[in-house]
Steps between C-alpha positions, in 0.01 A plus 500: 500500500476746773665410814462620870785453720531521886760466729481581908705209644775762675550848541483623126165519341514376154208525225462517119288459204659313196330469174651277294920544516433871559471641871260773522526627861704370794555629822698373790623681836664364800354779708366331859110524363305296654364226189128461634464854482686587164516200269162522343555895418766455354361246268225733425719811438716297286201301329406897427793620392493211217171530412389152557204415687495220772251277256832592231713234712550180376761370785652557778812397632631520858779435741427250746775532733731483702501815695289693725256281659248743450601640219498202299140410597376868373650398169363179441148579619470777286639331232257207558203713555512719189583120264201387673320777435554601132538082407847526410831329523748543785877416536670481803876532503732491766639838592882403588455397104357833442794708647708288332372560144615843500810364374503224264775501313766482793729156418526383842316414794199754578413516863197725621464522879257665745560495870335304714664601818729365779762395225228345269433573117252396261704463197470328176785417304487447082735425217385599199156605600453123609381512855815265722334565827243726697526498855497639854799449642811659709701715327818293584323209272417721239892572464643207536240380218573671284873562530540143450322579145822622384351783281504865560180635629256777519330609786160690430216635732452815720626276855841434311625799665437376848724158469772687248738489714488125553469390149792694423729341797395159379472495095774756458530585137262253378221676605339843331145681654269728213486845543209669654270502209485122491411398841133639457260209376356606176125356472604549087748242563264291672271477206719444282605163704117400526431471138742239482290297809182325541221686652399398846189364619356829662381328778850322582696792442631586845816628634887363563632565779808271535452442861265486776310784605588634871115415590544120336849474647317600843170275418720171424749646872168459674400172365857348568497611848135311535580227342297526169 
C-alpha cells in the first residue's frame, strides 16, 4: 500500500511516500517557503524521485492542525482535493501528535508545543503515545499541568527554544527538550500514525485549530456589541 503524506500546518514542510513499512522518499524543510507556492512541487519531485505515479497512490494522510492558520488550510485542501480526486482514503491526524511521534519510546510525559503568541501555546501532552490533552492554552497552564504529572518530561517541536528558558525555571530537572533533529515534523511519522486510524469522510475532513480564528473572534466581538 502506497501512501502519500502531507504536512504544512507550521513552518516546516513535511511530505513522503510510504509503501508498505518502507519509506521511499521524504522530504521536510523548515525554510520560510511559502506552502501555496511549494507544497504541490514538492510532492511531484518527490512522487518522481520514487517512481510512483499520482494514479500509484492509494492514501493519503495529513496533518490537520494546529498551527499556521493558513498553513494548515493549504494542507488539508490539498490533501482533500487529490483523495477526492484519485477516490482514495484520507487520514487526518493532529499535528501536535505528529511532532510528538518523533519520539516514542520516551517513559514519561511527551509534550509538543507550538507558539501561539502573547504567552500562549498549542501543546498536546501524551503518556505513552496515548493522547492526555490537546489544547490552546497559556504557557503558565501548560506547566503547572503537567508538573503536577509527577513524571519527567520531554519537550519536542521547533518553538521549544523560544519558552526554554521558562520550562527550565519551572520543571527544573524533571524536564528534558530533543535535540535539533527531532523538532522537525516528519510526514513518515505521520503515516505511520494514520494506518492505525479510520479514514475520514473526505468531505468532513477539515482543519483543527484549537481556538477561534482572529476573524471569528472579531465576527462573534461584533455580534456581542449588537446584541446578537
Amino acid at each position: 500500500m502506497i501512501w502519500l503524506g502531507i504536512d504544512t500546518s507550521h513552518t516546516p514542510l513535511a511530505i513522503a511516500i510510504v509503501k508498505d513499512d518502507q519509506v521511499l522518499a521524504e522530504y521536510k524543510s523548515s525554510l520560510k517557503i511559502t506552502h501555496s507556492i511549494g507544497t504541490m512541487p514538492a510532492i511531484e519531485e518527490l512522487l518522481k524521485k520514487a517512481d510512483i505515479k499520482p494514479n500509484e497512490i492509494d492514501a493519503i494522510a495529513v496533518a490537520n492542525g494546529p498551527g499556521s492558520y493558513t498553513g494548515v488550510r493549504i494542507g488539508v485542501t490539498i490533501g482533500k482535493t487529490l483523495a477526492w480526486t484519485l477516490n482514495i482514503p484520507i487520514v487526518s491526524i493532529s499535528s501536535l501528535q505528529v511532532i510528538a511521534g518523533n519520539v516514542p519510546f520516551f517513559s514519561g510525559v511527551v509534550c509538543s508545543i507550538m507558539d501561539a503568541r502573547r504567552g500562549n501555546v498549542f501543546a498536546g501532552i501524551y503518556v505513552s503515545g496515548e493522547v492526555v490533552k490537546e489544547a490552546h492554552m497559556s504557557l503558565a497552564e501548560l506547566l503547572q499541568t503537567v508538573d503536577e504529572m509527577g513524571q519527567p518530561v520531554l519537550f519536542v517541536g521547533m518553538d521549544v527554544v523560544i519558552h526554554w528558558e521558562q520550562i527550565k525555571e519551572v520543571l527544573g530537572d524533571k524536564v528534558q527538550r530533543v535535540n535539533a533533529a527531532f523538532n522537525l515534523p516528519s510526514a513518515a511519522v505521520l503515516v505511520e500514525l494514520a494506518k492505525n486510524q479510520e479514514a475520514s469522510d473526505v468531505h468532513t475532513t477539515v482543519p483543527e485549530y484549537l481556538r477561534v480564528t482572529e476573524a471569528e473572534a472579531n465576527w462573534m466581538k461584533e455580534q456581542k456589541k449588537n446584541g446578537n
